[in-house]
C-alpha positions in Angstrom: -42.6 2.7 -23.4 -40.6 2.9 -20.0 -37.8 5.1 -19.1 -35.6 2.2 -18.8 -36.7 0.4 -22.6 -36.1 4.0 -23.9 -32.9 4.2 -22.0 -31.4 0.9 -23.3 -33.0 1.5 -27.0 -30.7 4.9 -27.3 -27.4 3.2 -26.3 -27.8 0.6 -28.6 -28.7 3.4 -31.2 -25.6 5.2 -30.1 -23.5 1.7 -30.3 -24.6 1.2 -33.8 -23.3 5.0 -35.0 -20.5 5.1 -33.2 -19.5 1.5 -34.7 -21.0 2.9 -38.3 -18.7 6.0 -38.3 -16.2 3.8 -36.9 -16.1 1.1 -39.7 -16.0 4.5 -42.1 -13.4 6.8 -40.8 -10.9 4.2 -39.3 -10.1 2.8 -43.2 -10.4 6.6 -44.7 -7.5 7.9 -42.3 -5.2 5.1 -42.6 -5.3 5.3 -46.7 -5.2 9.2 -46.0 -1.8 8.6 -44.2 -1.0 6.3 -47.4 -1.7 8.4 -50.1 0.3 11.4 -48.4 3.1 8.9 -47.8 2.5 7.8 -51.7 2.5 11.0 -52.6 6.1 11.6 -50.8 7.8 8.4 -52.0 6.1 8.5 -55.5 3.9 5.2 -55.5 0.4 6.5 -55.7 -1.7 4.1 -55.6 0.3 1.3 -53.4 0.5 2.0 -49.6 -3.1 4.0 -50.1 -4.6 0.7 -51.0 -2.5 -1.3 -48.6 -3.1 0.8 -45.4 -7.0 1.7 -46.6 -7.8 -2.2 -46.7 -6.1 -2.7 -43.3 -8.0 -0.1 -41.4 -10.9 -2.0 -42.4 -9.9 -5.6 -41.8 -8.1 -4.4 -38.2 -11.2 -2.0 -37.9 -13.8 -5.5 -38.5 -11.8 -8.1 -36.5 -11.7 -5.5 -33.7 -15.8 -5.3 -33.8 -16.3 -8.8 -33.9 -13.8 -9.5 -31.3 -16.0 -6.8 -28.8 -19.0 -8.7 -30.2 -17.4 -11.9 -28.7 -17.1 -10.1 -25.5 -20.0 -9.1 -25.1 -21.8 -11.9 -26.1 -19.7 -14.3 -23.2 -20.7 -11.7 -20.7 -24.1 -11.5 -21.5 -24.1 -15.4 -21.7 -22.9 -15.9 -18.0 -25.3 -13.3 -17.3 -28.3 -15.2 -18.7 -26.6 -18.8 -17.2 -25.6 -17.5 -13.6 -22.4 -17.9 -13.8 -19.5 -15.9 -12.2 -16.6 -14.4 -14.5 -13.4 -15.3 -12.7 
């Protein structure tokens, strides 16, 4: 295998963990700063829930939205043409 192949194989390996740990931690801190907030107004479960599920949905439209991105540049790439 070349340098270069090897190269591009280990930042894509290091895309994929950093958008693994990414999808994890994101939704565990923002239901962390729920619960502690539950915990100070007395609502347990509520805002835990509510912020957990948001860090995940803001954390998956953000990863599809740099998909998207990436995907347009790498299609004017491939076609030749010239972002503006």
């Amino acid at each position: 295998m070349e340098l270069r192949q090897r190269q591009e194989m280990y930042r894509g390996l290091d895309r994929g963990l950093a958008r693994a740990v990414e999808l994890v931690v994101t939704p565990l801190l923002a239901a962390g700063i729920g619960y502690l907030l539950d915990r100070w107004l007395g609502i347990v479960p509520v805002l835990s829930v509510v912020f957990g599920v948001w860090g995940f949905v803001v954390t998956c439209w953000r990863q599809v939205y740099d998909y998207n991105a990436r995907m347009n540049v790498e299609e004017d790439r491939l076609l030749g043409r010239r972002s503006p």
